[in-house]
N, CA, C and O atoms as a GROMACS GRO file, in nm:
protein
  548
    1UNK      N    1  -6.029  -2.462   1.260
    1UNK     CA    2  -6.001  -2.339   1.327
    1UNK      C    3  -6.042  -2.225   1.235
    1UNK      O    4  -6.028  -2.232   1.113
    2UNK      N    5  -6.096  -2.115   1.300
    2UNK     CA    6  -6.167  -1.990   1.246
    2UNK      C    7  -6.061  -1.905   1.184
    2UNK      O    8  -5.940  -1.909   1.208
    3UNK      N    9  -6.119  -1.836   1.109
    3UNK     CA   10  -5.972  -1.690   1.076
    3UNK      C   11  -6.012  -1.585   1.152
    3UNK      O   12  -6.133  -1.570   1.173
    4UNK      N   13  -5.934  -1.512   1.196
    4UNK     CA   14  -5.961  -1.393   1.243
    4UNK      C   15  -5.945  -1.276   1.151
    4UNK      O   16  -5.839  -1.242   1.099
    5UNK      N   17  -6.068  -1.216   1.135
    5UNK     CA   18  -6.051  -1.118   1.022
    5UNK      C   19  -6.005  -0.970   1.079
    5UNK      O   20  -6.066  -0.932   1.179
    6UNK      N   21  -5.920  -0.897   1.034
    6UNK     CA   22  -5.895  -0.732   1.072
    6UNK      C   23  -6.014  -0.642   1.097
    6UNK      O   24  -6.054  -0.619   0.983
    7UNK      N   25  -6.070  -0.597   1.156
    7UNK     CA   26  -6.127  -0.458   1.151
    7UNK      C   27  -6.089  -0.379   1.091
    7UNK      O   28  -5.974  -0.342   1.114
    8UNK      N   29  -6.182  -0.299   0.966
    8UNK     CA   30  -6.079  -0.213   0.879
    8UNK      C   31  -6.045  -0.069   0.897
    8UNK      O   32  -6.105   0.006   0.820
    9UNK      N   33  -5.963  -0.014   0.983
    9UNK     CA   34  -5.954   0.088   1.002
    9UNK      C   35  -6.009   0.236   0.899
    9UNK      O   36  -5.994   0.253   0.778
   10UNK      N   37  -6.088   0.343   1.018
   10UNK     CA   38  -6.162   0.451   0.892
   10UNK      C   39  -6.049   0.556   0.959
   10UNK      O   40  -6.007   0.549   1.074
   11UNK      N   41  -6.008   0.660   0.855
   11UNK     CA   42  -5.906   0.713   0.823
   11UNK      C   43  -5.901   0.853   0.708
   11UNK      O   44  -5.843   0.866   0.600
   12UNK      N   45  -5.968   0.922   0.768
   12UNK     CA   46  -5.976   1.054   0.668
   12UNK      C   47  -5.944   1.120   0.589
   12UNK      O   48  -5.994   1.208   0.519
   13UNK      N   49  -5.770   1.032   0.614
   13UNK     CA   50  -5.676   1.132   0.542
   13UNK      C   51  -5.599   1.223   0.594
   13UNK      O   52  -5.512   1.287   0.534
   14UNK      N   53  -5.640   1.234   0.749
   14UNK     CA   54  -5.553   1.384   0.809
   14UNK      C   55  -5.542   1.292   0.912
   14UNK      O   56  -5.608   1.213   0.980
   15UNK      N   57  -5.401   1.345   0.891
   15UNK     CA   58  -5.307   1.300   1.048
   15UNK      C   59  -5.330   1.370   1.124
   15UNK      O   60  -5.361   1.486   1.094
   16UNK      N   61  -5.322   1.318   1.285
   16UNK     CA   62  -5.357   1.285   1.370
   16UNK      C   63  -5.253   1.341   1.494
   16UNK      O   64  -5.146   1.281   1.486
   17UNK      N   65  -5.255   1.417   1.582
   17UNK     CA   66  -5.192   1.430   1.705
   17UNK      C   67  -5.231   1.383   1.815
   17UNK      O   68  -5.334   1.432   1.860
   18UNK      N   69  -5.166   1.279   1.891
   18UNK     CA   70  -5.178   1.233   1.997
   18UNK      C   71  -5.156   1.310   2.144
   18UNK      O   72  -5.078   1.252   2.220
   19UNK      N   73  -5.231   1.461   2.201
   19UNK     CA   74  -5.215   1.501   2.284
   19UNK      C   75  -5.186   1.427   2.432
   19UNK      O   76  -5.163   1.497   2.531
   20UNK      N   77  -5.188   1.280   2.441
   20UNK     CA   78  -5.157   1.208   2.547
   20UNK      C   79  -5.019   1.244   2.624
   20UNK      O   80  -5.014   1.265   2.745
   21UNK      N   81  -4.915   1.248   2.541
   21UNK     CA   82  -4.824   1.226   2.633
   21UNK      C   83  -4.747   1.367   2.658
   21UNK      O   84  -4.643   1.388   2.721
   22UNK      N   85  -4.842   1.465   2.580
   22UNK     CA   86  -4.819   1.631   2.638
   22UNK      C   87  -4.847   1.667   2.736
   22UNK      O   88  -4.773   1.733   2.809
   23UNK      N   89  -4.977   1.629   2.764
   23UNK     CA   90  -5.085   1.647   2.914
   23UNK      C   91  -4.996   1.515   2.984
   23UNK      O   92  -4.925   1.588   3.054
   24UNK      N   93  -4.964   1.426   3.005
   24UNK     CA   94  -4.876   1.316   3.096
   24UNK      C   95  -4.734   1.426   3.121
   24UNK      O   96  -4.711   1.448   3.240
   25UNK      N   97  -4.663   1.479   3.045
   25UNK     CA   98  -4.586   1.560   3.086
   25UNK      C   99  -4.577   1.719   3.127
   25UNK      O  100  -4.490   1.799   3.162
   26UNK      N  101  -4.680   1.719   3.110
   26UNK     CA  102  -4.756   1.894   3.160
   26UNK      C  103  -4.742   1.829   3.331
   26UNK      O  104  -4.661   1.878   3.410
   27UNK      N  105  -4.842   1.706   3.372
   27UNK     CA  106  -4.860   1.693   3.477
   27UNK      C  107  -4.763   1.647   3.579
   27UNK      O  108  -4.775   1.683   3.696
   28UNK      N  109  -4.662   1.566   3.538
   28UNK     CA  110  -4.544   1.554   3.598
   28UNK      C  111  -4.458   1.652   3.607
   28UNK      O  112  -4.373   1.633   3.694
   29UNK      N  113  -4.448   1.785   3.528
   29UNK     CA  114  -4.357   1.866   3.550
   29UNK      C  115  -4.454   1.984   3.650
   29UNK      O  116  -4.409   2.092   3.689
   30UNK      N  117  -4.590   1.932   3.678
   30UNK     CA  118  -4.680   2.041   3.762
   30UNK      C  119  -4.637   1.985   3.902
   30UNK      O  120  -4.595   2.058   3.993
   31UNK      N  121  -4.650   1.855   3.912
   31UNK     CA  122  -4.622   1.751   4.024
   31UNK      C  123  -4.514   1.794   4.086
   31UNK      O  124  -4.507   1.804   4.208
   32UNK      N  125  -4.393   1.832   3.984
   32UNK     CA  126  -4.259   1.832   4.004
   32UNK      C  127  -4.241   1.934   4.097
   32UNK      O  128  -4.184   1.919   4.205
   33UNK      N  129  -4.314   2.084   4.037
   33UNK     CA  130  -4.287   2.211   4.156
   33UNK      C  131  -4.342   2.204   4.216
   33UNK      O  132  -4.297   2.260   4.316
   34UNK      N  133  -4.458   2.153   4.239
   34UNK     CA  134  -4.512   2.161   4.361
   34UNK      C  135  -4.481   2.130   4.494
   34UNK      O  136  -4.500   2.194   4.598
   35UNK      N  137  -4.420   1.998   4.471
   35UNK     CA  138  -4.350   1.929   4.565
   35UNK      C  139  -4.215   1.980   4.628
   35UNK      O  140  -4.176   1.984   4.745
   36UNK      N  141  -4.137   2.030   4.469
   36UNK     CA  142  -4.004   2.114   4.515
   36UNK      C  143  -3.999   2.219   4.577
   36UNK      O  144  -3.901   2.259   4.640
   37UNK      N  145  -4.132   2.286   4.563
   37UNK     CA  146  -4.149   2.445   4.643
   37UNK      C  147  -4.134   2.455   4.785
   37UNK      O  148  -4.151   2.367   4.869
   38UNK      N  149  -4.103   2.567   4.799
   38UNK     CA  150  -4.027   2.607   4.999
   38UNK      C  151  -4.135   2.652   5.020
   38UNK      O  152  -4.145   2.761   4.962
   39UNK      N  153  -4.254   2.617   5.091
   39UNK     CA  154  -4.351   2.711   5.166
   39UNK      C  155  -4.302   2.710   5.309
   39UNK      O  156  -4.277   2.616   5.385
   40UNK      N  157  -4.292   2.891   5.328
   40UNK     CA  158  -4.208   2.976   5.449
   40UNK      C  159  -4.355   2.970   5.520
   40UNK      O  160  -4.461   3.018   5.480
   41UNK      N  161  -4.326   2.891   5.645
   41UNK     CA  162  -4.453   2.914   5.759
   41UNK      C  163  -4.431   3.077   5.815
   41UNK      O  164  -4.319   3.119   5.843
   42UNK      N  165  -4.575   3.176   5.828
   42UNK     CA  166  -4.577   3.280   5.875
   42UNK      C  167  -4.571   3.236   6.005
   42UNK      O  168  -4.572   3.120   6.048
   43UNK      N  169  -4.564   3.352   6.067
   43UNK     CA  170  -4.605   3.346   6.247
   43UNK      C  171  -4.766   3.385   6.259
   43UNK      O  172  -4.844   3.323   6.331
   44UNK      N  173  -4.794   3.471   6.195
   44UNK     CA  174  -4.954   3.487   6.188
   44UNK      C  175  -5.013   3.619   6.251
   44UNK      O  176  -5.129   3.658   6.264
   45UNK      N  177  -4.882   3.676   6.289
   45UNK     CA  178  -4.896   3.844   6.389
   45UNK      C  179  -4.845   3.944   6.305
   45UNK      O  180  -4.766   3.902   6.220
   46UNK      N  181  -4.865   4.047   6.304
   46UNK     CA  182  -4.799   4.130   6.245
   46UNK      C  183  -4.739   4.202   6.360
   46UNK      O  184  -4.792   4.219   6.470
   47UNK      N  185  -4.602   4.247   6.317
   47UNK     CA  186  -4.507   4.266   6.445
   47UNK      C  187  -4.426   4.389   6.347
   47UNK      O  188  -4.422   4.387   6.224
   48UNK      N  189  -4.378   4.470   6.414
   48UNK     CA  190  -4.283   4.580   6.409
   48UNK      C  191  -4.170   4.605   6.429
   48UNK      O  192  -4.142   4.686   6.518
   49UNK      N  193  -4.077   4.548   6.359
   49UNK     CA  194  -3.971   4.471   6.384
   49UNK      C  195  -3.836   4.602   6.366
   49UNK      O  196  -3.823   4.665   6.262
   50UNK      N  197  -3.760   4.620   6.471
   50UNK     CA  198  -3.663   4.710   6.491
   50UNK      C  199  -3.593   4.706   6.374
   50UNK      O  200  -3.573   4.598   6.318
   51UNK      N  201  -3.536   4.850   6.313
   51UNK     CA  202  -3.379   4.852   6.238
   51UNK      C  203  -3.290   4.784   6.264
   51UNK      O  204  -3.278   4.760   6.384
   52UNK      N  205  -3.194   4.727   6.177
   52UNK     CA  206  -3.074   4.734   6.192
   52UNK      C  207  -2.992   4.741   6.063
   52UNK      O  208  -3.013   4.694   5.952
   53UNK      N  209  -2.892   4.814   6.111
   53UNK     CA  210  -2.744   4.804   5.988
   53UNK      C  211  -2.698   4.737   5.963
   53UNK      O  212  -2.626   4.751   5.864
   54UNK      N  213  -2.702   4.622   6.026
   54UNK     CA  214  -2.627   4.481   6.043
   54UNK      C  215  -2.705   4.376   5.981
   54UNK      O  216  -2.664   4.261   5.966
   55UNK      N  217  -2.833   4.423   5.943
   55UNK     CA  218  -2.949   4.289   5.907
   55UNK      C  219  -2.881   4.260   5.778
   55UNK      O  220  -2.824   4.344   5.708
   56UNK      N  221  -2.897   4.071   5.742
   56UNK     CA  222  -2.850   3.982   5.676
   56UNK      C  223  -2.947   3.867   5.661
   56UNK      O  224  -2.990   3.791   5.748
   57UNK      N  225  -2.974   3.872   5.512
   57UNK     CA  226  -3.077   3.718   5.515
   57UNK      C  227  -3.085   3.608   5.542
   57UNK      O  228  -3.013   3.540   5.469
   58UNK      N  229  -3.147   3.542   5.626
   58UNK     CA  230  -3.164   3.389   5.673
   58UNK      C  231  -3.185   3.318   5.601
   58UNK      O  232  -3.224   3.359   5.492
   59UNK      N  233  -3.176   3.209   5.617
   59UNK     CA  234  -3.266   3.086   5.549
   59UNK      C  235  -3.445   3.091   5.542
   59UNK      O  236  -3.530   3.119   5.627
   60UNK      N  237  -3.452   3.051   5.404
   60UNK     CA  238  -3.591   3.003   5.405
   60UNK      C  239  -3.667   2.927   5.473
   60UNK      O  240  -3.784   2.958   5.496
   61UNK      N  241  -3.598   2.783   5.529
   61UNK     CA  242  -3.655   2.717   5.646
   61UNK      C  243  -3.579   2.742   5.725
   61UNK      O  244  -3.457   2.725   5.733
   62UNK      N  245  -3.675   2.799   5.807
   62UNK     CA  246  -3.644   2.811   6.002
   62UNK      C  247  -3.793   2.815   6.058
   62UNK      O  248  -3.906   2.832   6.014
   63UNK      N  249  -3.718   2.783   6.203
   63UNK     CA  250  -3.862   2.797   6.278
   63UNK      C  251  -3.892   2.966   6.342
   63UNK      O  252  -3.809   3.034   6.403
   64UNK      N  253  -4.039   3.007   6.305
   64UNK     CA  254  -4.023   3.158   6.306
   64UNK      C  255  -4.111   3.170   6.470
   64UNK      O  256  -4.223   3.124   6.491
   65UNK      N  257  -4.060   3.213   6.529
   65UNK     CA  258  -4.141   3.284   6.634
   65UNK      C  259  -4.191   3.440   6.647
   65UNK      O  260  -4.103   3.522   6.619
   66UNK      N  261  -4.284   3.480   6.675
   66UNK     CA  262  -4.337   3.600   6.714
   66UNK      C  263  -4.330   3.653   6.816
   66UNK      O  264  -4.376   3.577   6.901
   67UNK      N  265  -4.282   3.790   6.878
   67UNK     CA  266  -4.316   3.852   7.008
   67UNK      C  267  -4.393   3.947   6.955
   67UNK      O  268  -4.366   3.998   6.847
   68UNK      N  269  -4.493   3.979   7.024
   68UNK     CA  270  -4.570   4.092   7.010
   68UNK      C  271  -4.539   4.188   7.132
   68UNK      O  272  -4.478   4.153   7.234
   69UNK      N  273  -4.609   4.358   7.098
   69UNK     CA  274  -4.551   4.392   7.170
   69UNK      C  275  -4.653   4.423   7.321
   69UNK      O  276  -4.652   4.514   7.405
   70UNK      N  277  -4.723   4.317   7.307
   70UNK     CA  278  -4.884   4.298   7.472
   70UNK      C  279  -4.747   4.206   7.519
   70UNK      O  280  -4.759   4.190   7.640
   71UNK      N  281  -4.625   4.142   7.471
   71UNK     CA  282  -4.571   3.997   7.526
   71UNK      C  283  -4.594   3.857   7.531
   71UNK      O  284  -4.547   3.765   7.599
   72UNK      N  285  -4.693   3.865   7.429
   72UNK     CA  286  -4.768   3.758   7.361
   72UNK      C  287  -4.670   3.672   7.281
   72UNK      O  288  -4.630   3.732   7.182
   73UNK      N  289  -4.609   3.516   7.298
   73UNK     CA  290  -4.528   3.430   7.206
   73UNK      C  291  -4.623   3.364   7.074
   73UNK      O  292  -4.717   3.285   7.081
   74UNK      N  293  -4.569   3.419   6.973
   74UNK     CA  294  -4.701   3.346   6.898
   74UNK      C  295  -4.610   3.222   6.791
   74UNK      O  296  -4.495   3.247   6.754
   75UNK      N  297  -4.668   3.116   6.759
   75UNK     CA  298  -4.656   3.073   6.639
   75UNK      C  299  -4.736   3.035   6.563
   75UNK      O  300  -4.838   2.991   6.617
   76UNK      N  301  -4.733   3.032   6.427
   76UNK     CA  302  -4.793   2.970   6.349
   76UNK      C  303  -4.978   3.013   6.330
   76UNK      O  304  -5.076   2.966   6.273
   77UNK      N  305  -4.946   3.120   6.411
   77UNK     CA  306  -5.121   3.251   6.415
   77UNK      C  307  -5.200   3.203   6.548
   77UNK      O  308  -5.308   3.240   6.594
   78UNK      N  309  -5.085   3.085   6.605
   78UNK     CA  310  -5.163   3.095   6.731
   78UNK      C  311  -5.071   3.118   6.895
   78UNK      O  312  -4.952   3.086   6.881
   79UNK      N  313  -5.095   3.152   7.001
   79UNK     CA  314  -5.036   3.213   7.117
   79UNK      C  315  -5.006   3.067   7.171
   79UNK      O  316  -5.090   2.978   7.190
   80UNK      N  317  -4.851   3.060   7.194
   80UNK     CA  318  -4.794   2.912   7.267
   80UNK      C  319  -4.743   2.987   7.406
   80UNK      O  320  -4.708   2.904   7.490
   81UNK      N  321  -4.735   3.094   7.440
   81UNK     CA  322  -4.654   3.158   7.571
   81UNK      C  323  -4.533   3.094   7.556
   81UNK      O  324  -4.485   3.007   7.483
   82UNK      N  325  -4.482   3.196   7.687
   82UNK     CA  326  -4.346   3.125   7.677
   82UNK      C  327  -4.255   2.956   7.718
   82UNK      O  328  -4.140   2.913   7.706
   83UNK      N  329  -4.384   2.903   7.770
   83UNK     CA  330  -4.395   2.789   7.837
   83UNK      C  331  -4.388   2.686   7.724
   83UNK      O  332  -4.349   2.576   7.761
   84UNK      N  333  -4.416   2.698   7.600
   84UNK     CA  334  -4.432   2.651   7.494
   84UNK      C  335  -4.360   2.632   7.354
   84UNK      O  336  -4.379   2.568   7.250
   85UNK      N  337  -4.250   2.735   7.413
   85UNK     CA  338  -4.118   2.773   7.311
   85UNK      C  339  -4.042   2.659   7.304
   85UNK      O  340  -4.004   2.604   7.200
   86UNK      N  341  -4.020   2.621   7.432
   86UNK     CA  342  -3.927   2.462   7.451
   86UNK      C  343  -3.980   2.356   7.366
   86UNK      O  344  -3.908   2.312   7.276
   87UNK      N  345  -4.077   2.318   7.380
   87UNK     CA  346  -4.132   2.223   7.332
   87UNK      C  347  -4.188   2.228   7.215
   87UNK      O  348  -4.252   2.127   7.186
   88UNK      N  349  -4.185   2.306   7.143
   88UNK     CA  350  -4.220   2.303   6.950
   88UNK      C  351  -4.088   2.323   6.897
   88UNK      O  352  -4.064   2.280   6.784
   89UNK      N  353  -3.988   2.390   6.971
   89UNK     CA  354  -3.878   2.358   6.900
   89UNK      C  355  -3.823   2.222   6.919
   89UNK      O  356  -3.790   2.158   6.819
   90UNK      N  357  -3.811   2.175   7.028
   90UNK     CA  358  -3.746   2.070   7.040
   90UNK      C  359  -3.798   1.981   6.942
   90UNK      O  360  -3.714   1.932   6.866
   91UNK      N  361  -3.922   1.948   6.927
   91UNK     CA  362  -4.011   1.891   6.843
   91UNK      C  363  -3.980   1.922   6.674
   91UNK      O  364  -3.960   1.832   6.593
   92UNK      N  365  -3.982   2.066   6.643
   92UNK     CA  366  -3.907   2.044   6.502
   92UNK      C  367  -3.746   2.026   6.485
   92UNK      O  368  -3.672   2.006   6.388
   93UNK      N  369  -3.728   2.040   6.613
   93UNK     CA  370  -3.511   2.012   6.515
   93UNK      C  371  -3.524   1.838   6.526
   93UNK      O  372  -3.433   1.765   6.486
   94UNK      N  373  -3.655   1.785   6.590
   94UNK     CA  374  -3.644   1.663   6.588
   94UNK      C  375  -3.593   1.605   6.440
   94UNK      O  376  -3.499   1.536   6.400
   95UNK      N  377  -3.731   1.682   6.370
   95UNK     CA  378  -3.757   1.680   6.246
   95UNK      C  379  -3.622   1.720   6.167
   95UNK      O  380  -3.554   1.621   6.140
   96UNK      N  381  -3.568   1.839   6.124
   96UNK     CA  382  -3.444   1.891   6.069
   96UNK      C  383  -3.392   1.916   6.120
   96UNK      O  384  -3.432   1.866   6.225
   97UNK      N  385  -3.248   2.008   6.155
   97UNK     CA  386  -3.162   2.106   6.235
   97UNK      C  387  -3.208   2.208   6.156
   97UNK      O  388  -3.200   2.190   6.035
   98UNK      N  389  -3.262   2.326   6.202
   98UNK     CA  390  -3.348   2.450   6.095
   98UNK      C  391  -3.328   2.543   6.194
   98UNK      O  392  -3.358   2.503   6.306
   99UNK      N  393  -3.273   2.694   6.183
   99UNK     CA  394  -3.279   2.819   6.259
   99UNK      C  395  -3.391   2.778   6.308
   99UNK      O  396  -3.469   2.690   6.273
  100UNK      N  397  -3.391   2.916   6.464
  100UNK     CA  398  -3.488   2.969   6.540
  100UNK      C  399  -3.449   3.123   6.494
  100UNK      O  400  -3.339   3.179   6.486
  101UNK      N  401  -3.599   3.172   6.466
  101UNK     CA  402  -3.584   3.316   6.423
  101UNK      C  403  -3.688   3.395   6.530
  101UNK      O  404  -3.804   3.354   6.530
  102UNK      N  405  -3.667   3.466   6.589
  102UNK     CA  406  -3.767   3.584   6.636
  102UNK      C  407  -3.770   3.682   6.600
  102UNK      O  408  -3.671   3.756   6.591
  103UNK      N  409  -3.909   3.717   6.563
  103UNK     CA  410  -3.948   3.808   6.538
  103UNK      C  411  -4.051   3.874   6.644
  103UNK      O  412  -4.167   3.846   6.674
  104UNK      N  413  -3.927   4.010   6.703
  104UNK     CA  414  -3.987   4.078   6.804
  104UNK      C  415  -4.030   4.176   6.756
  104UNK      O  416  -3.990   4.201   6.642
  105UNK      N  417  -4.123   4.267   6.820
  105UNK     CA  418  -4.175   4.390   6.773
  105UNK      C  419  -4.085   4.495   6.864
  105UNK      O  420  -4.004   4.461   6.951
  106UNK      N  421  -4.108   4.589   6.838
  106UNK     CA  422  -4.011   4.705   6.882
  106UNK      C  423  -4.029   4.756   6.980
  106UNK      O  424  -3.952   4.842   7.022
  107UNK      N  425  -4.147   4.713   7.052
  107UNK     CA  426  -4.205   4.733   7.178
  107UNK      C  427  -4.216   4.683   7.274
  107UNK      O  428  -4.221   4.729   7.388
  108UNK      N  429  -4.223   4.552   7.227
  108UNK     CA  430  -4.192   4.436   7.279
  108UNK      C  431  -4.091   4.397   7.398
  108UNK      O  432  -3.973   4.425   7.374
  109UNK      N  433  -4.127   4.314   7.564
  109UNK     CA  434  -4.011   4.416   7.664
  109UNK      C  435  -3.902   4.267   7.651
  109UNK      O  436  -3.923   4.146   7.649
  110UNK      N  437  -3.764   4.366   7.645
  110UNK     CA  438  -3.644   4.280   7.570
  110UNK      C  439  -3.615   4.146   7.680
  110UNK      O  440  -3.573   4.039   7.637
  111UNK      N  441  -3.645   4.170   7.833
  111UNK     CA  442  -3.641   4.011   7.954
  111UNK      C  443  -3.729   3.958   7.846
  111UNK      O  444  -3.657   3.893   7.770
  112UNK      N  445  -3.853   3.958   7.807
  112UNK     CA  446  -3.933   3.826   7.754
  112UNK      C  447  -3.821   3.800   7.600
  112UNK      O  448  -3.799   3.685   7.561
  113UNK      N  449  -3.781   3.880   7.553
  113UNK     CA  450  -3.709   3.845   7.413
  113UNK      C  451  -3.599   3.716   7.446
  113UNK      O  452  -3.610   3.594   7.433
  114UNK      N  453  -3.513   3.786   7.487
  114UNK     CA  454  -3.420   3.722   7.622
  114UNK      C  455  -3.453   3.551   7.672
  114UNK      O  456  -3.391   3.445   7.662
  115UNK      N  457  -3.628   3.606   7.749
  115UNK     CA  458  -3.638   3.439   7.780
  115UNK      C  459  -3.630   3.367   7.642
  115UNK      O  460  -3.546   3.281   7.615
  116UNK      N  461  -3.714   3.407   7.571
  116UNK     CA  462  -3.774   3.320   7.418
  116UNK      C  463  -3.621   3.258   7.370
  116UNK      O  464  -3.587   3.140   7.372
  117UNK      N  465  -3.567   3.336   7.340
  117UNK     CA  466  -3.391   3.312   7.322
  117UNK      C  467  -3.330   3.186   7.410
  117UNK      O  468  -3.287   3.073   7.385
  118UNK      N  469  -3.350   3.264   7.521
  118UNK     CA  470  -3.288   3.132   7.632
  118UNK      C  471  -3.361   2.984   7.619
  118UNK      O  472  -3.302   2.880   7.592
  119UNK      N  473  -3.489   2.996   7.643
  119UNK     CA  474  -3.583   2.853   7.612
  119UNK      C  475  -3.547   2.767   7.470
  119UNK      O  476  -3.546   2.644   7.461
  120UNK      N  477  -3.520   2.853   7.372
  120UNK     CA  478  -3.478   2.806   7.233
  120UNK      C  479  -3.344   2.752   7.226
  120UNK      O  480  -3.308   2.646   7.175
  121UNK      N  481  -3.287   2.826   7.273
  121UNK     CA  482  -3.128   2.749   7.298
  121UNK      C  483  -3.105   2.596   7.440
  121UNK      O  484  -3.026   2.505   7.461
  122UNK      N  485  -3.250   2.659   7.511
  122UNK     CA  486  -3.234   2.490   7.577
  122UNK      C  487  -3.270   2.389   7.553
  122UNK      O  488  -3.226   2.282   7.593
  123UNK      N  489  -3.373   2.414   7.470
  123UNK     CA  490  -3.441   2.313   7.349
  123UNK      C  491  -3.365   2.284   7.274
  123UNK      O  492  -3.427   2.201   7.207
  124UNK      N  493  -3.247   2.294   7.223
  124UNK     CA  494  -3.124   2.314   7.151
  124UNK      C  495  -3.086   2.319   7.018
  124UNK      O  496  -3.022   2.239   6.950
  125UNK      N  497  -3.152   2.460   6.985
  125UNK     CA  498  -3.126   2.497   6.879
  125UNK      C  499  -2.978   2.594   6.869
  125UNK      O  500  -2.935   2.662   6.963
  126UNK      N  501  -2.911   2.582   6.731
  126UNK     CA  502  -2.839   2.580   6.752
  126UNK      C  503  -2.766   2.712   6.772
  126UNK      O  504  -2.682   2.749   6.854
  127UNK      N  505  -2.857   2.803   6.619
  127UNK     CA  506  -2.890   2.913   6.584
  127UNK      C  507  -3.015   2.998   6.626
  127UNK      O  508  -3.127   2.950   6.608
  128UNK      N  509  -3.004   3.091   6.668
  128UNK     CA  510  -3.127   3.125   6.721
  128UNK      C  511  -3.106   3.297   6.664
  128UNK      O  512  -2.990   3.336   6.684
  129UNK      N  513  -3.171   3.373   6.616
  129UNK     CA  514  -3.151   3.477   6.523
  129UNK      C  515  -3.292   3.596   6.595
  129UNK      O  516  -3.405   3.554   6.622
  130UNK      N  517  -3.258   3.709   6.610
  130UNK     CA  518  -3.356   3.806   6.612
  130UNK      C  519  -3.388   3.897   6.462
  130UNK      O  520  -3.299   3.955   6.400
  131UNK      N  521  -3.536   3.894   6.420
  131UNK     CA  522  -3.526   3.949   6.275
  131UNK      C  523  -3.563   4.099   6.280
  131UNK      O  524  -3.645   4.139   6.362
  132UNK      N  525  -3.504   4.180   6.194
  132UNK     CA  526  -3.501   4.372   6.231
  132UNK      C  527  -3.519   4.365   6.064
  132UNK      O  528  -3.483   4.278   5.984
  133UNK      N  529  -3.603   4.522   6.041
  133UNK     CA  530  -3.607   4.586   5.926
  133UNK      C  531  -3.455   4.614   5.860
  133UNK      O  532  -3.376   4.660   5.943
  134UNK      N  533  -3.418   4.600   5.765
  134UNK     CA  534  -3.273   4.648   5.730
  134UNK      C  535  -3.328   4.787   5.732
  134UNK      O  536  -3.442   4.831   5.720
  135UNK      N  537  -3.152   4.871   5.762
  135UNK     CA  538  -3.198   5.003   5.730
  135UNK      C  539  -3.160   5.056   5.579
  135UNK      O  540  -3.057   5.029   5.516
  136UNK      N  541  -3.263   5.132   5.541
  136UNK     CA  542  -3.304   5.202   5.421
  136UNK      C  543  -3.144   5.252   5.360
  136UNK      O  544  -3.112   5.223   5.245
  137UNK      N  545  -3.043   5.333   5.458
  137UNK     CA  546  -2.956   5.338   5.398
  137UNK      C  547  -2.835   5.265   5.347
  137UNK      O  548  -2.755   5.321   5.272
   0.00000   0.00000   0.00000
C-alpha cells in the first residue's frame, strides 16, 4: 500500500479573512426584510378625498377601493364597476379577514358610495371604512 503524501500548503505570512459567512449573512438578513415587508396595494386613481375631524388610521392591509368622481369603481389601477365589488372582495377575505376601505373623491355621487358599501358588506366584509383627508386643525 502507497503513502499518501500532504500537499504543502503556501502561506505568506498574513492572515487571512474569510468574507464567506459575512456575505451568507448579509443575504439572509436581505431575504429576511424583504419577505417581512407590508407592500400597501394602491388603487391606481388619484381621488380627492373629503375632510374629516374624526379621521383615524387603518390598517396597513386592507382591501382599498376607489370612487372617482366620473363614478368609476376602480381597483388596483384598473375599472371593476360596481358589478365587480362583490366578487374581489369575497375572493380576498377568502384569503385573510382584511378591511374594505373606500376611497371616494369628494365629488363623487354618495348612492354609488352607498352601493360600493352595500356590495362590500354582502360579500361580507366585516369592516368596511370610507377614507377622508384629516383636518389640518
Amino acid at each position: 500500500m502507497g503513502r499518501f503524501r500532504e500537499a504543502p500548503i503556501e502561506n505568506n505570512g498574513e492572515p487571512g479573512v474569510d468574507m464567506t459567512p459575512l456575505i451568507d449573512c448579509v443575504f439572509i438578513l436581505l431575504i429576511f426584510f424583504i419577505v417581512t415587508t407590508v407592500f400597501v396595494d394602491e388603487t391606481g386613481v388619484e381621488v380627492d378625498k373629503p375632510q374629516a375631524a374624526s379621521a383615524i388610521r387603518l390598517e396597513k392591509i386592507s382591501i382599498l377601493l376607489a370612487l372617482t368622481s366620473k363614478g368609476e369603481v376602480v381597483y388596483g389601477g384598473r375599472e371593476i364597476g360596481i358589478g365587480g365589488v362583490q366578487p374581489l372582495v369575497r375572493r380576498m377575505l377568502a384569503k385573510e379577514d382584511v378591511p374594505v376601505i373606500v376611497q371616494a373623491d369628494a365629488a363623487a355621487p354618495s348612492g354609488l358610495l352607498i352601493r360600493v358599501i352595500d356590495e362590500a358588506k354582502l360579500a361580507g366584509a366585516v369592516k368596511v371604512s370610507v377614507a377622508t383627508r384629516r383636518d389640518p386643525s
